[in-house]
MDTraj code that builds the backbone (N, CA, C; nanometers):
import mdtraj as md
import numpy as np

residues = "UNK UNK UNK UNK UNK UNK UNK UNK UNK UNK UNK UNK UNK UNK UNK UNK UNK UNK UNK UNK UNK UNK UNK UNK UNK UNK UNK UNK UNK UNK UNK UNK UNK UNK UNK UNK UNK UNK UNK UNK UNK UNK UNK UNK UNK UNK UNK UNK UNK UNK UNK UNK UNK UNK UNK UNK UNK UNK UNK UNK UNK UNK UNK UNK UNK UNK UNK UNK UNK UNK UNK UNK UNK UNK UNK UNK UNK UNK UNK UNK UNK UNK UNK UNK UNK UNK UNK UNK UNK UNK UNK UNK UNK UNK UNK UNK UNK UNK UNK UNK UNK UNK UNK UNK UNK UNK UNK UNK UNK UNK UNK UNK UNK UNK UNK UNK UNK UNK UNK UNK UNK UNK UNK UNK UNK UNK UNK UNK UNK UNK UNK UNK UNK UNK UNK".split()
xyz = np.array([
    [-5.8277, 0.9012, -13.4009],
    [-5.6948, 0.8487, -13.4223],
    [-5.6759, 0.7295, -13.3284],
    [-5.6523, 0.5964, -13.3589],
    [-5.6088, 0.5227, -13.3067],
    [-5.4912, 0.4914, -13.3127],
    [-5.4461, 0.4640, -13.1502],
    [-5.2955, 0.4552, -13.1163],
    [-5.2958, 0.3451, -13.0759],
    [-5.1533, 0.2581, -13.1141],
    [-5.1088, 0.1239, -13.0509],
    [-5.0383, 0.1601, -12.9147],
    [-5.0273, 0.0471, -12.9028],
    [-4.9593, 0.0433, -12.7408],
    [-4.8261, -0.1003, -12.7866],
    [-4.7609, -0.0526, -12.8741],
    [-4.6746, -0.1632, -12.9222],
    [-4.5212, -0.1013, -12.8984],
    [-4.4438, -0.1674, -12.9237],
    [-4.3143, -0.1371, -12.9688],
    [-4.2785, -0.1465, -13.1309],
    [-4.1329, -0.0812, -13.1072],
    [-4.1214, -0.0647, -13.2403],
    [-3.9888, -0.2490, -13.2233],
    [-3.9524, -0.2718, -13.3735],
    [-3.8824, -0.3977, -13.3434],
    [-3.7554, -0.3925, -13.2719],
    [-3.7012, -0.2818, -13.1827],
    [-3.6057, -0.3487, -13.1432],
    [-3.6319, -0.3026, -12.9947],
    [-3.7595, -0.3041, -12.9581],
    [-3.7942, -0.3216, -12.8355],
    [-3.7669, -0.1645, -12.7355],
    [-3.7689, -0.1529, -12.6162],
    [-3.8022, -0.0375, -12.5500],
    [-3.6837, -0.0521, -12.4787],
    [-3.6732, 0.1200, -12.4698],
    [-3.5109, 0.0998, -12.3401],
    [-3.5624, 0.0840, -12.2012],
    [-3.4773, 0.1322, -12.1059],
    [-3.4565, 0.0949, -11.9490],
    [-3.5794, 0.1742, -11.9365],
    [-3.5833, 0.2831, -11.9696],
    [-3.6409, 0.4270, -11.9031],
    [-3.8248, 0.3618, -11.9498],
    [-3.8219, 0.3342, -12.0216],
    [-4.0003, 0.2579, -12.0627],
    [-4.0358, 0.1743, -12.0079],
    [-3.9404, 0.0694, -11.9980],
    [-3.9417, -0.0424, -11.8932],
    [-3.9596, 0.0176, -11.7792],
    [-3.8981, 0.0609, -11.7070],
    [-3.9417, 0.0912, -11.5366],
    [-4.0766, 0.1580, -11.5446],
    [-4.0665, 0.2904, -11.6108],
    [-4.1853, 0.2936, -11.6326],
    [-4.2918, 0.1851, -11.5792],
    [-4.3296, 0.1369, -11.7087],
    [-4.4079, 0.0258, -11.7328],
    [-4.4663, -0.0116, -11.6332],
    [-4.2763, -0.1169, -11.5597],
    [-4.2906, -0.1421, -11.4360],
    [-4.3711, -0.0780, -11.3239],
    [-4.3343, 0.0055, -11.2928],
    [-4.3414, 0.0964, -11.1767],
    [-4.5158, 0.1472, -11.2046],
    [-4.5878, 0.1797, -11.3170],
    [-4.7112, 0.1992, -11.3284],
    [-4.8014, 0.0845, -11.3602],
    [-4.7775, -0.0300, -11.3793],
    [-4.8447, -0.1561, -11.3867],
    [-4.9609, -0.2072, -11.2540],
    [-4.9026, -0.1674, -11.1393],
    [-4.9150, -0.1779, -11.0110],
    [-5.0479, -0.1758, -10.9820],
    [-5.1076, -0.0468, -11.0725],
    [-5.2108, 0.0237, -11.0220],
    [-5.2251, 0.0679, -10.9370],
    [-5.1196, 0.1689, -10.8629],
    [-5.1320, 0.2632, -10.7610],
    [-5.1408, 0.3606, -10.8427],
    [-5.1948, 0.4819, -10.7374],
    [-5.2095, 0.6176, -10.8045],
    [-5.0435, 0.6776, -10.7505],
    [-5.0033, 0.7523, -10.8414],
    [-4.9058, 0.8011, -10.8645],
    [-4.9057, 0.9933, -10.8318],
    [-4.8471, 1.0747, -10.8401],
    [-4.8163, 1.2158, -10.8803],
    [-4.6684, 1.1666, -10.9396],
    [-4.6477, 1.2924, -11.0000],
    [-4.5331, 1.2696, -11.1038],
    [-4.4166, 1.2707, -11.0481],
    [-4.3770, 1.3203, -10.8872],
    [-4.2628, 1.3237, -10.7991],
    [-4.2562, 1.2320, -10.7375],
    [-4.3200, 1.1371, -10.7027],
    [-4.3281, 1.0368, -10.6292],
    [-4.2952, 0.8804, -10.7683],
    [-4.3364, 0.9367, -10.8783],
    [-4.3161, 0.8623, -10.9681],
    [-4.2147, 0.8296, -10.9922],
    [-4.1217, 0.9489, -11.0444],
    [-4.0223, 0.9699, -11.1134],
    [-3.9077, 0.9261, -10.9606],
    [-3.9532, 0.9745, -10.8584],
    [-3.8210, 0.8848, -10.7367],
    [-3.8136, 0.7305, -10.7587],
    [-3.9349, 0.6607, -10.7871],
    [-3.9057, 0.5502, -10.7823],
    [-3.8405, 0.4693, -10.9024],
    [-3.9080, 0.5660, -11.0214],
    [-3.8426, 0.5183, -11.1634],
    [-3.6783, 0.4982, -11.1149],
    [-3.6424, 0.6481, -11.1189],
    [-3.5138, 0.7047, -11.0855],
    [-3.4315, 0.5856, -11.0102],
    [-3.5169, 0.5249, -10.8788],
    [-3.4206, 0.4518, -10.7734],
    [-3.4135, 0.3116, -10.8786],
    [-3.5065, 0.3041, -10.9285],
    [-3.4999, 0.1558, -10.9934],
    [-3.3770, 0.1395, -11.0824],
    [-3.3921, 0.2897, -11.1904],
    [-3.2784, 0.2889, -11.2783],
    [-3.1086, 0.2860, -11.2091],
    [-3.1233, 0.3692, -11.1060],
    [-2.9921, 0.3250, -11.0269],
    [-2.9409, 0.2525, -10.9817],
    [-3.0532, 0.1310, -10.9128],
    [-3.0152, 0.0210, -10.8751],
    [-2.9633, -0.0767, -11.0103],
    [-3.0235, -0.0483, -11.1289],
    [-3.0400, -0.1305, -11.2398],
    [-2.8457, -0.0703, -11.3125],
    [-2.8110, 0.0498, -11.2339],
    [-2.7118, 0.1094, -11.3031],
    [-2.7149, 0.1853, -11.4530],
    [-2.8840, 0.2341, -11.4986],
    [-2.8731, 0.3050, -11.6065],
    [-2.9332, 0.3876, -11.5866],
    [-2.9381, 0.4725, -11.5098],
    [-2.9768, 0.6191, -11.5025],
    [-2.8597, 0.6719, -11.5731],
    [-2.8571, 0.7055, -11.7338],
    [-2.7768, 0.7511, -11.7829],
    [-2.8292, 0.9168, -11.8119],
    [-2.7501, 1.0576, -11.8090],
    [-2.7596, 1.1610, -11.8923],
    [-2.8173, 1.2284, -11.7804],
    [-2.8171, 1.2129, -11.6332],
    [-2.8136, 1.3299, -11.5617],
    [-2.9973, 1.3439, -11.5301],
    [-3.0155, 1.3702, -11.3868],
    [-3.1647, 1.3721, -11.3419],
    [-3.2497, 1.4409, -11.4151],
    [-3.2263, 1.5845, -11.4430],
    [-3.2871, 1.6823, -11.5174],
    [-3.3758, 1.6279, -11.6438],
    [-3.2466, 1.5661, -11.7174],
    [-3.2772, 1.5138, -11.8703],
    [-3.3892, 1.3721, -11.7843],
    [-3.3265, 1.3176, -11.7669],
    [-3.4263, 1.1169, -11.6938],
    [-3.5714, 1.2040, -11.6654],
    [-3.5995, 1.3261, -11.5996],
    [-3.7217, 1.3599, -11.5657],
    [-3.7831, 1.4354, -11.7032],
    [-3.7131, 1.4906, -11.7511],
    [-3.7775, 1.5247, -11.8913],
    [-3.8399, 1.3805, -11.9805],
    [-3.7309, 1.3261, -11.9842],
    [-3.7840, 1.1648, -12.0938],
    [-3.8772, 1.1103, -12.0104],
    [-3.8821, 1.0720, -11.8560],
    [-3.9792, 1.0435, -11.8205],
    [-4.1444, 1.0713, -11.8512],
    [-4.1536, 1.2204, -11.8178],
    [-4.2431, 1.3205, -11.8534],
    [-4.3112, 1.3087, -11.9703],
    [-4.2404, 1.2740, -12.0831],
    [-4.2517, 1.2483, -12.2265],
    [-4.3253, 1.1115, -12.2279],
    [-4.2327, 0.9980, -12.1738],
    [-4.3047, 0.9027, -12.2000],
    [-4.4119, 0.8604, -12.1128],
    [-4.4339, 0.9345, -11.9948],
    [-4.5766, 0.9028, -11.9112],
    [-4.7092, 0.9668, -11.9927],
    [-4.6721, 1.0850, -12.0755],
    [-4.7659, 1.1541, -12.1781],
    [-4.7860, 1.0775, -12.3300],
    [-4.6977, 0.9984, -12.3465],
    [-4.7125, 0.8822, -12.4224],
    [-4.7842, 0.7995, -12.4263],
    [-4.8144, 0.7266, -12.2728],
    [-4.8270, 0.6307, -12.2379],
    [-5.0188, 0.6691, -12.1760],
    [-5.0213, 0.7848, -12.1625],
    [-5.1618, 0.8403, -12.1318],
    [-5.2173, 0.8983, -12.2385],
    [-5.1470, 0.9443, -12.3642],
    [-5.2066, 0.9488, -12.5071],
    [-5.2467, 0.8026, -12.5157],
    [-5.2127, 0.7354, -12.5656],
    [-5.2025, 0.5697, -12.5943],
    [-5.3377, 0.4771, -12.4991],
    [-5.3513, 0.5702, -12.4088],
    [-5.4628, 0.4918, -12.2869],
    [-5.4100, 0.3527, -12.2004],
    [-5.2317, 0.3450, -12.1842],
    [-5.1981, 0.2971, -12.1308],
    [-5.1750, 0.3317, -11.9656],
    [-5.1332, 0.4777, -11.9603],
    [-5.2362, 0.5156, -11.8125],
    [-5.3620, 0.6149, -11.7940],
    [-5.4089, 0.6301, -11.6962],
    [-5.5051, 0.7511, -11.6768],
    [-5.4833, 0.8398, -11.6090],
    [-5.5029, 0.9734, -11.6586],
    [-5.4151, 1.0859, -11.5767],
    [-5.5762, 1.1438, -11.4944],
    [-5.5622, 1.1178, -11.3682],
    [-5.6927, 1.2284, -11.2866],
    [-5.6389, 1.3504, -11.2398],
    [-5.6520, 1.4233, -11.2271],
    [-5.5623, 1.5809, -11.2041],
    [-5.4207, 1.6026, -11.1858],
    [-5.3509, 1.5607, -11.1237],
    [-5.2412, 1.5657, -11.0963],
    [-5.1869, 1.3549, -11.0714],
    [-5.2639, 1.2753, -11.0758],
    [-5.2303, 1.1773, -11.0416],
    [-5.2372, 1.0560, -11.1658],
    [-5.1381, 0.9809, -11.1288],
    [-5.1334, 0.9010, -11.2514],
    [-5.1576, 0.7414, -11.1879],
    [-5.2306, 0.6271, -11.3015],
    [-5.2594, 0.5032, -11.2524],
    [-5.2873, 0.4586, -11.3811],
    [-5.1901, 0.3194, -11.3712],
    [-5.1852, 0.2208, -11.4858],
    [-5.2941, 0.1623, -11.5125],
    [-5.3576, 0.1027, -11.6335],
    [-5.4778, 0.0152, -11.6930],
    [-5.4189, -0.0989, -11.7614],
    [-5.4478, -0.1795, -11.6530],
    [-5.3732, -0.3105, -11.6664],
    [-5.4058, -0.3908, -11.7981],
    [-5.5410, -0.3718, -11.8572],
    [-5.5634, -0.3776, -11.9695],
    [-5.5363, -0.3853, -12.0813],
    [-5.4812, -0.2499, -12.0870],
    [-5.4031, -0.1551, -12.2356],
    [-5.2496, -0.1945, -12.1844],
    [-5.2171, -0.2163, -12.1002],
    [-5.0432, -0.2503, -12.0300],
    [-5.0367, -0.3773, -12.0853],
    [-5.1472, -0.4793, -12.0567],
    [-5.1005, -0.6516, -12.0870],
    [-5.0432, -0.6127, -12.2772],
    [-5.0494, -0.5883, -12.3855],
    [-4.9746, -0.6401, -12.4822],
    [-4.8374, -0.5987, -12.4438],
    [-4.7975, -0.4685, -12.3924],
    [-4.7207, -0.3935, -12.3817],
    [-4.5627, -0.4674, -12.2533],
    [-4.6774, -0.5665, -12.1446],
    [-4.6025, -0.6021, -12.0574],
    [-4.5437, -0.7756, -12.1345],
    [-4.6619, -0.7705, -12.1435],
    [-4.5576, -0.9315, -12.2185],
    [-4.4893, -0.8914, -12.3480],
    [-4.4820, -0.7941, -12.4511],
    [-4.3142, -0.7399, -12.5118],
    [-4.2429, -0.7633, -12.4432],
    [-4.2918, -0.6993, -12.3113],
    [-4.1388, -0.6917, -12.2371],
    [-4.0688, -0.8499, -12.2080],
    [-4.1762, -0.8812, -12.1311],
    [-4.1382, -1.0437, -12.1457],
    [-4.0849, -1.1295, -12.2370],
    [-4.1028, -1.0903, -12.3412],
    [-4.1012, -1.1635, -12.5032],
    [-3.9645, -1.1194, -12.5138],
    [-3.8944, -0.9867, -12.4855],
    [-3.8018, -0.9631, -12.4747],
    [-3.6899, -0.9901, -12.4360],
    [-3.7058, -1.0031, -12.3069],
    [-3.6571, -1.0875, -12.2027],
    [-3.6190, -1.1856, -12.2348],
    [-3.7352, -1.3118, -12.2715],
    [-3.6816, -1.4170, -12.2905],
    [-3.5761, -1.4080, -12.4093],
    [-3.5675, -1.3602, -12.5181],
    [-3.5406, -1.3397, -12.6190],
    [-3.3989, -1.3087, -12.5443],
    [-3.3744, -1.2121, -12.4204],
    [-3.1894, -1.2308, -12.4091],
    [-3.1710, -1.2947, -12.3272],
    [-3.2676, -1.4050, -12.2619],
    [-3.2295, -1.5124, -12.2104],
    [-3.1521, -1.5986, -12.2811],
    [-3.2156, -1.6551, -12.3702],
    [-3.1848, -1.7158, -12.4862],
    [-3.0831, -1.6925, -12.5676],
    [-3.0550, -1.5520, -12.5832],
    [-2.9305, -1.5428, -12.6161],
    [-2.8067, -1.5372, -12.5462],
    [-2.8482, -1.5117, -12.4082],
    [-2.7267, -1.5178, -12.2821],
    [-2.6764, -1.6661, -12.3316],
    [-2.7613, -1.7458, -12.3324],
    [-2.7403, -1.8753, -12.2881],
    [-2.6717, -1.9543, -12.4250],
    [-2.7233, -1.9027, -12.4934],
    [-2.6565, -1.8959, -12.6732],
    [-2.5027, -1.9223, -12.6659],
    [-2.4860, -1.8285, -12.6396],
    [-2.3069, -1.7576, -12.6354],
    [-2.2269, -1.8252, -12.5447],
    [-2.3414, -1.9063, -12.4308],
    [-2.2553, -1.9303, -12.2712],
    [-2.1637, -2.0421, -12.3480],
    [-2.0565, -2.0719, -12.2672],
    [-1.9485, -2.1724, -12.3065],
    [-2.0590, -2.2941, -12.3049],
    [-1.9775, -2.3748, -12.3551],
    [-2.0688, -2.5125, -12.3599],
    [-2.1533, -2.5777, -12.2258],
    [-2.0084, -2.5968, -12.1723],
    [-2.0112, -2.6718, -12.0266],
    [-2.0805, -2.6107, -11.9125],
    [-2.0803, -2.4809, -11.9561],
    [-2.2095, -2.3780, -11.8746],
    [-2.3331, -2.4042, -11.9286],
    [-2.4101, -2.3888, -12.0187],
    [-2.5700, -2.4566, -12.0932],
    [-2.5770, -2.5980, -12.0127],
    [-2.4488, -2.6352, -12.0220],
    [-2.4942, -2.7875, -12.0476],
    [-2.5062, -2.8544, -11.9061],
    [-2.4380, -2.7455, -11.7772],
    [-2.4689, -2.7569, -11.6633],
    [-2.5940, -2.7074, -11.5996],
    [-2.6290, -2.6156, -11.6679],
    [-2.7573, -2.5350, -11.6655],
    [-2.9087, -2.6321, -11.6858],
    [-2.8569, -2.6945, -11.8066],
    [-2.9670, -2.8197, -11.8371],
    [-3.0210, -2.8980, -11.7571],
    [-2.8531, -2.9857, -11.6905],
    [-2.8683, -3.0878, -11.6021],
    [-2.9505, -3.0043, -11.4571],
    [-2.9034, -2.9266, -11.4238],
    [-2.9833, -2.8509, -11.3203],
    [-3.1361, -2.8788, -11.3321],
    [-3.2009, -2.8424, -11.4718],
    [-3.3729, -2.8208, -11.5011],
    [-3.3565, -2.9671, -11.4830],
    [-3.2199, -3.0956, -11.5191],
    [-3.3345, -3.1844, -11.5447],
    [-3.3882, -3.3068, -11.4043],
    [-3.2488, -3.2538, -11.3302],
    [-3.2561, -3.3037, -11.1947],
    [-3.3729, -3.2868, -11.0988],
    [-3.4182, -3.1133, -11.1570],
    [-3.5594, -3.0722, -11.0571],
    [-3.6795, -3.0989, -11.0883],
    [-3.6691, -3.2460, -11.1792],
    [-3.7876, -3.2890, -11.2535],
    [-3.8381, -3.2240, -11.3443],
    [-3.7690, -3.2068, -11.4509],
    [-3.8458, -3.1417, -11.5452],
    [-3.7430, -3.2213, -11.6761],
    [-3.8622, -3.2287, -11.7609],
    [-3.8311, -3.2999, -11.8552],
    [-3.8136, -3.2095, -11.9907],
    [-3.8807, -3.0957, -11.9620],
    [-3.8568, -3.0298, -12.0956],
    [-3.7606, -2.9060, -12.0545],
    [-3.7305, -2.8436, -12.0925],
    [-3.6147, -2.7172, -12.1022],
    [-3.7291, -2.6161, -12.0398],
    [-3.6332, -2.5246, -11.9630],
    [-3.7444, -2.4241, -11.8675],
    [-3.7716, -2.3171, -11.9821],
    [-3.8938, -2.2388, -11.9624],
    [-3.9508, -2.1919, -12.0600],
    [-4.0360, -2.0485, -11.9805],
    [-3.9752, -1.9616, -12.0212],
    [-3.9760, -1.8320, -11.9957],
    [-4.1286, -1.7489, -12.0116],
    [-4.1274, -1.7160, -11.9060],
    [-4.3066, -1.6452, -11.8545],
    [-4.3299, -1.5265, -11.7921],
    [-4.4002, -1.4348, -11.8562],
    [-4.3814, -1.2890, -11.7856],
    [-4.4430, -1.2803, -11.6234],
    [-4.3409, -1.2217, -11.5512],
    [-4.3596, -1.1894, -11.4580],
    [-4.5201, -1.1300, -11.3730],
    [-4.5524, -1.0960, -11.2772],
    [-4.6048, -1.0853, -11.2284],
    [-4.6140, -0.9530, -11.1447],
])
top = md.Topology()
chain = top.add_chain()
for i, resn in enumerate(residues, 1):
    res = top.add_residue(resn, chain, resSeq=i)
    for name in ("N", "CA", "C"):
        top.add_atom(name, md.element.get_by_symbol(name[0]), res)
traj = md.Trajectory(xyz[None], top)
């Protein structure tokens, strides 16, 4: 059985994203040490929604997802990302991203874009800034 490592089209929530995040690294992980940092990220981010219990269940789910898929590798108790099988998966995210960049900036009042512009074009740049997955 071959499994993708894709999204579906309307992209991945918070809880996949950190994920992602948080196992991209390539540190080795256990699942308590995991799930604190997911957890702190989502709080700082303000969507740890539906209570710890449930966030560590969906977690759980999608780290077994994500190690069906061969996006991580589970060694006994420890978990570590394959940066490999992660790259289509991390630039979605990116692709994403830009995608509500673009629409932030869509919607912004005029005189906001259009101050935004002059900004890129003052710092020498001649073409419109252009959105690149992180690192």
């Amino acid at each position: 059985m071959n499994k993708s490592l894709t999204l579906r089209q309307k992209g991945p929530d918070v809880l996949t994203e950190e994920l992602v995040n948080v196992v991209s690294s390539e540190a080795d992980f256990e699942f308590k040490p995991l799930f604190t940092l997911v957890y702190a990220n989502l709080c700082a981010r303000n969507a740890a929604y539906g209570g710890e219990a449930l966030l560590r269940l969906r977690l759980y789910e999608k780290l077994q997802w994500l190690v069906l898929v061969g996006g991580v590798e589970k060694r006994g108790r420890t978990y570590r990302g394959n940066s490999m099988k992660l790259r289509p998966f991390t630039e979605q995210l990116a692709a994403k991203h830009c995608r509500d960049l673009i629409e932030v900036v869509r919607l912004a009042p005029l005189g906001t874009a259009v101050a935004e512009a002059d900004t890129a074009l003052a710092l020498g740049s001649d073409r419109p800034p252009q959105c690149s997955p992180q690192n």
